[in-house]
C-alpha positions as CSV (number, residue, x, y, z in Angstrom):
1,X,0.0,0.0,0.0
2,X,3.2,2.7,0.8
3,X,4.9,1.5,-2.4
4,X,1.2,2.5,-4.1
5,X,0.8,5.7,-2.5
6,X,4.6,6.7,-3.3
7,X,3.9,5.9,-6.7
8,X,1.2,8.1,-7.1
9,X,3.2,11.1,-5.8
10,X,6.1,10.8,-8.2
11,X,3.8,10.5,-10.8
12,X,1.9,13.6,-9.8
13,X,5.2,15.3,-9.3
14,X,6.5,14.1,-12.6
15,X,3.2,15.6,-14.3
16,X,3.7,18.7,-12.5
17,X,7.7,19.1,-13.7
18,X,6.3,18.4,-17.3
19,X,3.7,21.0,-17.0
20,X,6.1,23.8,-15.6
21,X,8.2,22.8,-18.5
22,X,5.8,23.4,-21.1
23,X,5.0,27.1,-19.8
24,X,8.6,28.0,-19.6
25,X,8.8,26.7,-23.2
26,X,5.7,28.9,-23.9
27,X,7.2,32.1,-21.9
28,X,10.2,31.7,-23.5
29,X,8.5,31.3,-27.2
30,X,6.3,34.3,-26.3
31,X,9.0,36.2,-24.6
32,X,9.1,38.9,-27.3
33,X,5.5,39.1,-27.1
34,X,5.3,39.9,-23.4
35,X,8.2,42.6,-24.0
36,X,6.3,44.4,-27.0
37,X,3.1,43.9,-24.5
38,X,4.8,45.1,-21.3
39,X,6.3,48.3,-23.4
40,X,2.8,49.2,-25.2
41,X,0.7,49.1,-21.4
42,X,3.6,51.7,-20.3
43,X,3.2,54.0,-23.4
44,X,-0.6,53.4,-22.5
45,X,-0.4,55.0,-19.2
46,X,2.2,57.3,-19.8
47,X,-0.4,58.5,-23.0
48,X,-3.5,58.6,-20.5
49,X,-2.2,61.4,-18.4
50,X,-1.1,63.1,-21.5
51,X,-4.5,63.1,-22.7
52,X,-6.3,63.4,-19.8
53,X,-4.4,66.8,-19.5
54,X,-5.0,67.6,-22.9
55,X,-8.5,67.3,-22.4
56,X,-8.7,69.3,-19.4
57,X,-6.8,72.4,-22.0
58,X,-9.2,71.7,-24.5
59,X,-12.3,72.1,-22.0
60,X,-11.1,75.0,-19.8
61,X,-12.6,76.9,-23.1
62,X,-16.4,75.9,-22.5
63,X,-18.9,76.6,-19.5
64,X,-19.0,73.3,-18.4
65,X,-18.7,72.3,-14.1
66,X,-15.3,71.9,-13.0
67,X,-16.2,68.5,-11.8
68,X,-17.7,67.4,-15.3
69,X,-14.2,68.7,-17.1
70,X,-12.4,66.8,-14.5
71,X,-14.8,63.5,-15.3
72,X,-14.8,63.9,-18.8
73,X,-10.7,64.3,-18.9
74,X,-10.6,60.7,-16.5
75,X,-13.4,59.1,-19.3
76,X,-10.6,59.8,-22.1
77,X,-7.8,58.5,-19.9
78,X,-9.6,55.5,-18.9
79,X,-11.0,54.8,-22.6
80,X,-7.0,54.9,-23.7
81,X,-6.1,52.2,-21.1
82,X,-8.8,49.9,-21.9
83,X,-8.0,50.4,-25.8
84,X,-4.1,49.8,-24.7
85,X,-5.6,46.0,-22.3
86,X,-7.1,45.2,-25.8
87,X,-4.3,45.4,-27.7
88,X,-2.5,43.4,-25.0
89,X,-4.3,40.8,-25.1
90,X,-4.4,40.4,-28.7
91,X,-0.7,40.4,-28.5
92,X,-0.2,37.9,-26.3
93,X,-2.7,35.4,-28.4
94,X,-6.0,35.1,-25.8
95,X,-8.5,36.1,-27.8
96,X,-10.6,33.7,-26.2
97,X,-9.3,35.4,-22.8
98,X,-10.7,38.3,-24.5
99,X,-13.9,36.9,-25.1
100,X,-14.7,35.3,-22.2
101,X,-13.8,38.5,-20.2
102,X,-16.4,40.6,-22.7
103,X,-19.3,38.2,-22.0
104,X,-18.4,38.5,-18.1
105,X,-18.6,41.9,-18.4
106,X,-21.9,42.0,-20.2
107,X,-23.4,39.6,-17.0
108,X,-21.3,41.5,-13.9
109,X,-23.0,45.1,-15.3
110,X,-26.5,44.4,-15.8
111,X,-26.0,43.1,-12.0
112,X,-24.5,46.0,-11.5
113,X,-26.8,48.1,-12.7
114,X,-29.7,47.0,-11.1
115,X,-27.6,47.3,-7.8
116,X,-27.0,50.8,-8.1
117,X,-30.0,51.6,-10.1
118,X,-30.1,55.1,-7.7
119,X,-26.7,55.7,-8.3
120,X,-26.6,55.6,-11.7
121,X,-29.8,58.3,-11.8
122,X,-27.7,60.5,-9.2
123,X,-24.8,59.9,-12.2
124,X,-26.8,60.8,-15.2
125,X,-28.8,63.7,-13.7
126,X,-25.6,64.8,-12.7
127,X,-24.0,65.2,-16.0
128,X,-27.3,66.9,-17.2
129,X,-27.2,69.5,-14.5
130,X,-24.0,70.3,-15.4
131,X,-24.6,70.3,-19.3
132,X,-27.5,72.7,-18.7
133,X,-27.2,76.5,-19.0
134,X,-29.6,77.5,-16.3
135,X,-27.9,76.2,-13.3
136,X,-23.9,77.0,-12.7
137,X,-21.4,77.2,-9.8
138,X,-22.2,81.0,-7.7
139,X,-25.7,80.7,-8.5
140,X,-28.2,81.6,-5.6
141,X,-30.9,78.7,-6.0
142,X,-34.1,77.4,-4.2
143,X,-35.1,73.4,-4.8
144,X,-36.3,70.8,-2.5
145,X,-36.9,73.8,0.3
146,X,-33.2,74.5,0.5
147,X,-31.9,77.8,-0.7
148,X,-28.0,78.7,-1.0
149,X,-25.5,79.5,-3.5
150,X,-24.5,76.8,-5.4
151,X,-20.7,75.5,-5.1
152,X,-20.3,72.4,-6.3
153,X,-21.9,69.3,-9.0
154,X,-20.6,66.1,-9.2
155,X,-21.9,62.5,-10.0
156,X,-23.3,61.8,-6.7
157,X,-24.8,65.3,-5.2
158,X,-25.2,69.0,-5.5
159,X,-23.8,70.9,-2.8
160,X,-25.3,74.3,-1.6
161,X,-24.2,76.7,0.9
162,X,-26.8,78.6,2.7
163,X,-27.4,81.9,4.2
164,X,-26.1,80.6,7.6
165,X,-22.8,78.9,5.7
166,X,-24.1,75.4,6.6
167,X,-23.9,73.0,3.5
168,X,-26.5,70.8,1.9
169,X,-26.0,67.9,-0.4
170,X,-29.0,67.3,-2.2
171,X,-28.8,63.9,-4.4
172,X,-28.7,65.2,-7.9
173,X,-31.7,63.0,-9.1
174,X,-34.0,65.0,-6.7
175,X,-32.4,68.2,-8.2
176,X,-33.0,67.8,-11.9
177,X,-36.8,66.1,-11.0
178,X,-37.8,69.2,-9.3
179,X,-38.8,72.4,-9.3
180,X,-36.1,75.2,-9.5
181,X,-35.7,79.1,-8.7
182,X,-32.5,80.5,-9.5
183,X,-32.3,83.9,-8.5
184,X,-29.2,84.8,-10.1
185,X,-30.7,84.5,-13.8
186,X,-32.3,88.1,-13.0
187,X,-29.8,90.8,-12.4
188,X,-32.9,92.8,-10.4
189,X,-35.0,91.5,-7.6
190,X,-38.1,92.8,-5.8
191,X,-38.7,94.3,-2.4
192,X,-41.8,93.9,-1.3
193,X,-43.0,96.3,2.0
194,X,-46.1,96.3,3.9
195,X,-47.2,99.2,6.5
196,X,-50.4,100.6,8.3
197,X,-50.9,103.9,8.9
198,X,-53.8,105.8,11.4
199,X,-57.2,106.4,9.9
200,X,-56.7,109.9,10.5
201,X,-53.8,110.3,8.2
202,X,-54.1,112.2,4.5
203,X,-53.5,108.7,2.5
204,X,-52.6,110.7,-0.7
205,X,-49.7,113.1,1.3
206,X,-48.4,109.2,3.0
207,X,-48.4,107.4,-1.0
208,X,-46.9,110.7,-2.0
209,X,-44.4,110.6,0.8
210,X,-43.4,106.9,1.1
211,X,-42.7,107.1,-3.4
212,X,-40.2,109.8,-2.4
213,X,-38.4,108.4,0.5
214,X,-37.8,105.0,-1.6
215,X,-36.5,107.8,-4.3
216,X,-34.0,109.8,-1.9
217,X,-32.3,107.2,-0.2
218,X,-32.7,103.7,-3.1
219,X,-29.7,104.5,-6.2
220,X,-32.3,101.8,-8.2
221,X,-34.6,103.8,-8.0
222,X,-34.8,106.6,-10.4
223,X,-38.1,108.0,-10.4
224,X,-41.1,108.2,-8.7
225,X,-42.6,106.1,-11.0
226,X,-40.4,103.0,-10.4
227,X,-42.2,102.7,-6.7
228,X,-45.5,100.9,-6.5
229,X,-47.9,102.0,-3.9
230,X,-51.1,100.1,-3.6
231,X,-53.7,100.7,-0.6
232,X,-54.6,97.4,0.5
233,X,-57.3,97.4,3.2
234,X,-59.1,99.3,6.1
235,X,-57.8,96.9,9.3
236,X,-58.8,96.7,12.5
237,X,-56.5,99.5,13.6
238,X,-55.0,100.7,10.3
239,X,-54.9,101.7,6.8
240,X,-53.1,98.7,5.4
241,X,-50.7,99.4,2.2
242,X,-48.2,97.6,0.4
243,X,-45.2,99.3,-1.8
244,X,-42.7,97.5,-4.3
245,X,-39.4,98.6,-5.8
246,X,-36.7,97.0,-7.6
247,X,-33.2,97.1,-6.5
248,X,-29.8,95.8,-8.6
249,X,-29.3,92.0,-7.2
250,X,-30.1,88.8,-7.5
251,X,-29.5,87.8,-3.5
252,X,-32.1,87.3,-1.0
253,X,-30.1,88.2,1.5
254,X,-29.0,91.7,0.2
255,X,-33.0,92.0,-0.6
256,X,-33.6,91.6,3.4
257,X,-31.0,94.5,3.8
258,X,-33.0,96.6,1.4
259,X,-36.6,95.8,2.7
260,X,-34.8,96.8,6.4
261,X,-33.5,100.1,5.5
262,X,-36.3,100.8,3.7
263,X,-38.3,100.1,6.7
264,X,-36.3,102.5,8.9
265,X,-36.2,105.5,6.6
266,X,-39.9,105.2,6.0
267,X,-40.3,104.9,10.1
268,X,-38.3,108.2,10.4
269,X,-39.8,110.2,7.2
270,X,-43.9,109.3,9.0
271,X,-42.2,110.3,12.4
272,X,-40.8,113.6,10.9
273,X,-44.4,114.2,9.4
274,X,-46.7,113.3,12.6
275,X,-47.9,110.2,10.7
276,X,-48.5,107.4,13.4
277,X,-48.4,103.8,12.5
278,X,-51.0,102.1,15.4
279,X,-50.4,99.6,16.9
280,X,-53.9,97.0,17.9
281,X,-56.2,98.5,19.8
282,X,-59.8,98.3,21.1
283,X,-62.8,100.6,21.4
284,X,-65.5,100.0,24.0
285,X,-68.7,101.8,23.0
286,X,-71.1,102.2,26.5
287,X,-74.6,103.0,26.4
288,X,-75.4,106.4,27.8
289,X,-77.8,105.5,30.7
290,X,-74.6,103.3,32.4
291,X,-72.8,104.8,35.3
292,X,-69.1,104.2,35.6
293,X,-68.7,105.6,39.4
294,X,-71.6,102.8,40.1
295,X,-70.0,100.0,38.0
296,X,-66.9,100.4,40.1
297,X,-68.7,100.4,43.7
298,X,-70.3,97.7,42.7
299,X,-66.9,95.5,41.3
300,X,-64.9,97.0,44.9
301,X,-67.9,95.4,47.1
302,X,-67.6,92.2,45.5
303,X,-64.2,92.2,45.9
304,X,-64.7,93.3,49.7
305,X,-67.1,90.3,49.9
């Protein structure tokens, strides 16, 4: 039974000498081949960053994202390599290698891409968003009920910074399905002011008033004519009125400055003019035939009580 077993392993090992013979045989046969293959997969990388860089020149004179010239510039670099494995392979006589590795790459990404089915709209609504002319880096936007200034796109997200300097990542498939207010697209913006004055004031003398404050102390506003003063309603303490003027900017933020010091000039040209804006207040009407002095004996005795 030993002498079997012994048998067997010098047989085995035998085979296994014979085997490692025949691949050094085909090394050696094919040694050329893997030089010339070696030598073209270093001129491939060494040709990738050359293009990728070249690409990058050749972009830097269009208004795509910085992310989507870097992207682009990798696409060409990796699309040389992959060329460059090809042309390797071919070399080195595994077309079947080849073939086998193509139909395993056909299986692997259809399972890959119903794995990352979400990833792959992030991706694709992310190289829209940064094809598209109506969205760019500095832009002040409003989507998904964030607001901020927009600072950076890439495959995955799109980052804005808000008023308060915290960031948002918002996943670009949510960006490019809905709605969207970019304020920088209008080099003007709107300030919108609402007031009340007393019912005793001359309302034409306060429209004429408020149109020339707005004028005096606003550069964007060149004429009277540019303010909009519209009498709203009769409220419970006030005449209610709304005015509108436009001001150079596209930033909500330097809107809110404008609406303030429009508020304080207009609260010192009504105090320099006796205009009084009321606050809430009540009127109590009393019939004729009641007697305060008795009302009050009567409350102070059942207080006493």
């Amino acid at each position: 039974m030993k002498l079997i077993n012994e048998n067997h392993f010098i047989e085995a090992y035998n085979k296994m000498l014979d085997k490692l013979a025949t691949w050094l045989d085909s090394v050696i046969l094919n040694l050329p081949n893997i030089i010339i293959a070696i030598t073209v997969f270093v001129l491939a990388i060494i040709a990738s960053k050359y293009i990728s860089k070249l690409v990058e020149k050749l972009l830097d004179r269009s208004s795509l994202q910085r992310s989507m010239k870097k992207l682009i510039a990798q696409a060409f670099s990796l699309i040389t390599i992959l060329l460059a494995m090809f042309l390797i392979l071919g070399i080195l006589n595994l077309s079947k290698a080849l073939n086998t590795i193509l139909a395993g790459a056909g299986v692997a990404g259809l399972a890959v891409g119903l794995a990352l089915q979400s990833a792959l709209a992030n991706s694709y609504s992310g190289i829209v968003l940064s094809y598209i002319k109506d969205l760019k880096f500095g832009d002040w936007i409003k989507t998904n009920d964030f607001e901020g200034e927009v600072i950076d796109i890439d495959l995955r997200v799109t980052t804005i910074k808000q008023i308060d300097n915290n960031l948002v990542y918002i996943p670009n498939k949510l960006v490019s399905e809905q709605a969207l207010k970019n304020f920088s697209k209008t080099k003007m913006s709107r300030v919108i002011l609402t007031c009340g004055v007393a019912y005793k004031s001359d309302l034409e003398f306060v429209q004429r008033l408020v149109k020339e404050t707005l004028t005096q102390h606003f550069d964007s506003v060149n004429k009277e004519r540019d303010v909009l003063f519209l009498w709203r309603e009769f409220g419970d303490s006030s005449i209610n009125f709304e005015t509108r003027f436009w001001i150079e900017s596209s930033r909500p933020l330097l809107v809110a400055k404008a609406k303030s010091k429009a508020m304080i000039v207009i609260k010192k040209a009504f105090d320099e003019n006796q205009i009084s804006i009321p606050f809430p207040m009540r009127t109590l009407e009393l019939p004729d035939n009641i007697n305060i002095n008795t009302i009050n004996s009567q409350q102070a005795m059942k207080v006493e009580q």
